[in-house]
C-alpha positions as CSV (number, residue, x, y, z in Angstrom):
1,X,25.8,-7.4,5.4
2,X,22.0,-7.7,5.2
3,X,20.8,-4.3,5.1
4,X,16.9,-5.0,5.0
5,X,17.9,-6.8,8.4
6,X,18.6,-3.9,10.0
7,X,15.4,-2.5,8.8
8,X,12.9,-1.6,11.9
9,X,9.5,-3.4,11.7
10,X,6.6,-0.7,11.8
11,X,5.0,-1.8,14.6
12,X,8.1,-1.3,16.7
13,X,8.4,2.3,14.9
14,X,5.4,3.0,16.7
15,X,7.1,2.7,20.3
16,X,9.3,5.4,19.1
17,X,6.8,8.1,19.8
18,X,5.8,11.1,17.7
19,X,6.5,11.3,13.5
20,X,9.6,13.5,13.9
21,X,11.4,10.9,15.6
22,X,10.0,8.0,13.5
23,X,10.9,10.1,10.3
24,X,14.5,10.5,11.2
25,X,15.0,7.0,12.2
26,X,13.3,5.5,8.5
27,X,15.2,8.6,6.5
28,X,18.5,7.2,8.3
29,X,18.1,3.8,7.1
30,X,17.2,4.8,3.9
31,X,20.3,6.5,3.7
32,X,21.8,3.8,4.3
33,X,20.1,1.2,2.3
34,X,20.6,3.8,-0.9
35,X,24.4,4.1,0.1
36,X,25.2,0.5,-0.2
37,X,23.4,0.4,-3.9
38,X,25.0,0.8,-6.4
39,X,22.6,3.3,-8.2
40,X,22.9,7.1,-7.8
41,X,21.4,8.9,-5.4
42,X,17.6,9.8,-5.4
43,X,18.3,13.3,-5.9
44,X,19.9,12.3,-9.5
45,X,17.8,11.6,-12.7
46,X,19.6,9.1,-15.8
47,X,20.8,11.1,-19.1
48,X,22.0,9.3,-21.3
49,X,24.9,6.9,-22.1
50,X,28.3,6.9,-23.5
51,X,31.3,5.1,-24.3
52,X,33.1,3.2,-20.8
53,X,36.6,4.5,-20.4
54,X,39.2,3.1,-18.7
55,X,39.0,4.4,-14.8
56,X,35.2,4.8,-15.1
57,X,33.3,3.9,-12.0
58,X,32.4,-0.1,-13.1
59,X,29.1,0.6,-11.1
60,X,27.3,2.5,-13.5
61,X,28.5,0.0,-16.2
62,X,24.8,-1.0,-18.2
63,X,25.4,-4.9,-18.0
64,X,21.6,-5.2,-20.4
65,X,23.2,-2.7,-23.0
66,X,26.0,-4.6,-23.2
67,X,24.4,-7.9,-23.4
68,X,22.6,-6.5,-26.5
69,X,25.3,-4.6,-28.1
70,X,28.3,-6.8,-26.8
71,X,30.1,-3.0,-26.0
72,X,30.2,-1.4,-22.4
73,X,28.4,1.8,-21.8
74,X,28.4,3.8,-18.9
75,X,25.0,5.5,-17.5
76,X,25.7,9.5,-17.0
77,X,23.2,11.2,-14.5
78,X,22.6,14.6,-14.3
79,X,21.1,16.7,-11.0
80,X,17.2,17.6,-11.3
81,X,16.3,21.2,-10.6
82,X,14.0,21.4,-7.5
83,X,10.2,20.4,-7.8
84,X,7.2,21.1,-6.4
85,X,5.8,18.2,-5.1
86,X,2.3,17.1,-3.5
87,X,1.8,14.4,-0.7
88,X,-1.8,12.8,-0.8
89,X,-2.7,10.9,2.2
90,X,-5.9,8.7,2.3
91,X,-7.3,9.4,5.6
92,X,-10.7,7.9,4.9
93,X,-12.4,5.3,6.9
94,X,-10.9,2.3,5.7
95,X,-7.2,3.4,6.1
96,X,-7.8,3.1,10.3
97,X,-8.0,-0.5,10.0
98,X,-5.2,-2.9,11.8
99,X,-4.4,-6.6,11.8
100,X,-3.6,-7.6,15.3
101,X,0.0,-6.9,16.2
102,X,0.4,-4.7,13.4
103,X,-0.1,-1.1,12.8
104,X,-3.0,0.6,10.7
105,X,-2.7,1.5,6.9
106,X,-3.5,5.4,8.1
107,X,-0.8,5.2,10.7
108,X,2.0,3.6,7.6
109,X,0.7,5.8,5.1
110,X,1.6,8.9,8.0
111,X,5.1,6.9,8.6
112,X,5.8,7.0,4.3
113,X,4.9,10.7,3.9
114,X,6.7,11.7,6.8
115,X,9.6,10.2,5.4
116,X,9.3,11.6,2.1
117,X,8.4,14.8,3.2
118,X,12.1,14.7,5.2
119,X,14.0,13.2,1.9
120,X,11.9,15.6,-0.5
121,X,13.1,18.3,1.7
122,X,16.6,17.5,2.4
123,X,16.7,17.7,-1.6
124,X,15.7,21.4,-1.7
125,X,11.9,20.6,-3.0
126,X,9.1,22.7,-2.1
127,X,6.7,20.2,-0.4
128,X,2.8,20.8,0.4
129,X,0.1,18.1,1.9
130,X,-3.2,17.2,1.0
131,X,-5.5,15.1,2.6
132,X,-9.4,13.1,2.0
133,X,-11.7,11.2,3.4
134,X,-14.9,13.2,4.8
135,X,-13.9,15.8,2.1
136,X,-11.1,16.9,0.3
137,X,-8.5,19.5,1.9
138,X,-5.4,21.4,0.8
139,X,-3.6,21.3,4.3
140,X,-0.2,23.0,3.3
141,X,0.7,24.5,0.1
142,X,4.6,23.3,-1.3
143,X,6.9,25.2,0.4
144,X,10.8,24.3,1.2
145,X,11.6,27.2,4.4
146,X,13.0,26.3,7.6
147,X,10.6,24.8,10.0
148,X,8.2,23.3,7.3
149,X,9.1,20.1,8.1
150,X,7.2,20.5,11.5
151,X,4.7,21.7,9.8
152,X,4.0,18.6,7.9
153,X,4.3,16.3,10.5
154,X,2.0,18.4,13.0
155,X,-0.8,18.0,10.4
156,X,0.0,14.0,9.5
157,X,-0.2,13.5,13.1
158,X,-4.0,15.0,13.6
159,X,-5.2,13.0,10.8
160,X,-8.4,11.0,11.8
161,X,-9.7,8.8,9.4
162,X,-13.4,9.0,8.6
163,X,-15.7,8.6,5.8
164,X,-15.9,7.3,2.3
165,X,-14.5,10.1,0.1
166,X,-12.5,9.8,-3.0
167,X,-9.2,11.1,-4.1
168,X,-10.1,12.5,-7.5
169,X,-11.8,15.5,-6.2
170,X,-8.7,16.5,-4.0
171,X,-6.0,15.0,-7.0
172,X,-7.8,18.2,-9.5
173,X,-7.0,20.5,-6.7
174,X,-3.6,19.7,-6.4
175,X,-3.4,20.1,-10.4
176,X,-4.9,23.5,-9.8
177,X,-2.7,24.6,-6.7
178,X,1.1,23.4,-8.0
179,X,2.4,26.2,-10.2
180,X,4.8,24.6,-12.2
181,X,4.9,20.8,-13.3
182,X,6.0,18.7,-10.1
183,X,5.6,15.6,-8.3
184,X,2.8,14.1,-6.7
185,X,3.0,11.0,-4.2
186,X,-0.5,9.8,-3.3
187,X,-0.7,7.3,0.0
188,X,-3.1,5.1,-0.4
189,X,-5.3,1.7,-0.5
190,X,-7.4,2.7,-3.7
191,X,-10.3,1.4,-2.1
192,X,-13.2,3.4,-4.6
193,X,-16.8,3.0,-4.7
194,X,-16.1,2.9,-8.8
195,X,-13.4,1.3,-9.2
196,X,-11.1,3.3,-9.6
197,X,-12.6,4.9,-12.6
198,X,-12.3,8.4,-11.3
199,X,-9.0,8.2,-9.7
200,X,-7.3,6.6,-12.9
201,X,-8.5,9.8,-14.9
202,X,-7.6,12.3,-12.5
203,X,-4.6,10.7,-11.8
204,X,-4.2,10.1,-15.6
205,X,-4.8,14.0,-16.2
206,X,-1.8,14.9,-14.3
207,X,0.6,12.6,-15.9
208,X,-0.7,14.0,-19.3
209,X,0.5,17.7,-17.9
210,X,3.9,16.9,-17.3
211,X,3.8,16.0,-13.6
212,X,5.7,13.0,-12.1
213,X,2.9,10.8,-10.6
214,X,3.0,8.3,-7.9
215,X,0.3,6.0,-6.3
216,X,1.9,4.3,-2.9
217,X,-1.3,1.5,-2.7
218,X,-1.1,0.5,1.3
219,X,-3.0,-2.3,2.5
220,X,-2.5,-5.2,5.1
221,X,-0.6,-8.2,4.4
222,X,-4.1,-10.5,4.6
223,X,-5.8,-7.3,2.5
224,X,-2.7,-8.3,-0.4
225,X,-3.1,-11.4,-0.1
226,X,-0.1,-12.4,1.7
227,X,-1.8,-14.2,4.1
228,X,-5.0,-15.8,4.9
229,X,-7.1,-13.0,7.1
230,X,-7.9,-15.9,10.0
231,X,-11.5,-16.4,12.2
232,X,-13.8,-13.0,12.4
233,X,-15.8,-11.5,9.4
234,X,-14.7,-9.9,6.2
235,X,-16.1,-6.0,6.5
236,X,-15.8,-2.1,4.7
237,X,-15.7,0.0,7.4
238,X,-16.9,2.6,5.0
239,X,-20.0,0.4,4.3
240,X,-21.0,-0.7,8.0
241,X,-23.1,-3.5,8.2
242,X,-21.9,-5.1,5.4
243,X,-20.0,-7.6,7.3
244,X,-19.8,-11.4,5.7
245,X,-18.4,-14.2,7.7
246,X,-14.6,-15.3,7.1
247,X,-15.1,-18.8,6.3
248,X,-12.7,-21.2,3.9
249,X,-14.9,-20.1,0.7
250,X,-15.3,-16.5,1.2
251,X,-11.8,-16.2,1.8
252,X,-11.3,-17.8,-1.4
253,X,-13.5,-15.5,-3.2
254,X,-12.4,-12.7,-1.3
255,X,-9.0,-13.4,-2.4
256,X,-10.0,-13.3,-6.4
257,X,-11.9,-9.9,-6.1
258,X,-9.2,-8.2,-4.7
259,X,-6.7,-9.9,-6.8
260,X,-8.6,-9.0,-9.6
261,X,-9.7,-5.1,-8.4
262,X,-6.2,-4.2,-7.7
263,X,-4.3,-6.0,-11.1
264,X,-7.2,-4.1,-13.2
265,X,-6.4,-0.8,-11.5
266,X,-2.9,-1.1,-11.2
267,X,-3.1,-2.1,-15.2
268,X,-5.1,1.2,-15.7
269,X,-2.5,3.5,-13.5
270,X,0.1,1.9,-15.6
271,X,-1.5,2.7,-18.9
272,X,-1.2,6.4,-18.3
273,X,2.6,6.5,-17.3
274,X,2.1,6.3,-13.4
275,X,4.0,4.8,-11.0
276,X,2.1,2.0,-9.2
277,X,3.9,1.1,-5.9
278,X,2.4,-1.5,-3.7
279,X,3.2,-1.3,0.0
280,X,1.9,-4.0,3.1
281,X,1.9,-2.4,6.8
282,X,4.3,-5.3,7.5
283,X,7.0,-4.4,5.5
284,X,9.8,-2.0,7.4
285,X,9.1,1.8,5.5
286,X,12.5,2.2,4.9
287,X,13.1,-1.1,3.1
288,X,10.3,-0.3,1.0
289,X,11.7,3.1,0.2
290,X,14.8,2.2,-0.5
291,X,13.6,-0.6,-2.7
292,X,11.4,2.2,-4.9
293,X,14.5,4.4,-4.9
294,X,16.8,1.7,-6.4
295,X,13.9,0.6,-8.9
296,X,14.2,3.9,-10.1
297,X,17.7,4.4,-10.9
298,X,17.1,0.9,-12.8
């Protein structure tokens, strides 16, 4: 059976109504997308190898070791103790715009944190949200009590994007505010003003810390590249009036710089050990999910 098939498009998410809803249906076909893998559960972390013995499970056999060493090995996992874990959501300017038919990169970005706030959650993590655009704001600090969940999805929901703000001012506070080493997931398009100099180093500083670090890079499929953006004007909604008509050539050129911006910064992320996972508003949340989950497990 094709699982991804099954997999709800994110515009129709949308017709569902409010985030609680939405989460549950993405968290229930990740569930199910991670159930038909053969990897471990997301909750599980690798440990080691060891020798395969007869009536081991044959789906934890490492096929690369043994094409190496000609001799089956088995991968062990082990449970990892609860984290404290960090969702930053861009909720700047930029992240309100839509391709027609589709949904925005502010609205997907609120459907993947929902989600992982429910998974994170269901796991036992402590789970806390922080948000930028106009400025940078600690909305909830990690916690893992009944009725948290609501919280979390009450504040995605009133996010407005606005403004031009960048996330390594609110990616220090989070360093500052998570008492232990944890996990942080940030939700975003990396569209900086630098570059992506300051968010590299700040995101950079946590990995060097001990904290597991994600970047979730959400952009339109004609923003990645996927396909050509079509008749209008090319524009930064957190630059207005810097609009440039879409023709042939532009596109072309258009094409290269953000090619080029996002293989330099996803380079630089990967430099300093973070995980660099790049997300279109076209693709159904839960495939992509359960895609990143299985990656992990390798």
């Amino acid at each position: 059976m094709n699982t991804a098939a099954q997999f709800l498009p994110p515009q129709l998410l949308e017709r569902l109504g409010g985030l609680d809803l939405i989460a549950r249906t993405v968290v229930r076909g990740f569930q199910s997308g991670v159930h038909r893998s053969p990897q471990r559960g997301v909750g599980e972390d690798f440990a080691k190898h060891r020798d395969y013995q007869q009536g081991d499970d044959v789906r934890y056999l490492d096929w690369k070791l043994y094409a190496r060493t000609d001799r089956l090995y088995v991968r062990e996992f082990e449970e990892r103790s609860n984290l404290q874990c960090f969702l930053v959501v861009d909720e700047s300017a930029s992240m309100d715009y839509a391709e027609p038919g589709g949904v925005s990169k502010h609205r997907y970005a609120a459907y993947v944190a929902a989600a992982l706030a429910h998974i994170m959650l269901g796991h036992g993590d402590a789970v806390g949200l922080a948000t930028f655009g106009v400025e940078p704001r600690l909305l909830l600090a990690p916690r893992s009590r009944r009725g948290h969940l609501h919280d979390l999805l009450m504040q995605l929901e009133r996010m407005k994007p606005s403004g031009s703000g960048s996330a390594a001012p609110v990616l220090d506070r989070v360093g500052g505010a998570l008492q232990r080493r944890g996990r942080i997931v940030l939700i975003t398009d990396l569209l900086e003003e630098d570059g992506g100099d300051a968010v590299s180093t700040a995101l950079g500083r946590l990995r060097a810390r001990g904290d597991e670090v994600v970047v979730m890079r959400v952009l339109t499929p004609a923003e990645s590249g996927e396909r050509a953006p079509g008749a209008g004007l090319f524009y930064d909604p957190e630059k207005p009036g810097a609009e440039l008509p879409a023709t042939p050539d532009a596109d072309a050129g258009y094409r290269r710089r953000v090619g080029a911006y996002y293989d330099a910064l996803a380079d630089r992320l990967r430099e300093r050990a973070v995980e660099y996972v790049p997300l279109t508003t076209a693709q159904p949340v839960e495939e992509a999910l359960v895609a990143w989950a299985n990656a992990r497990r390798g």
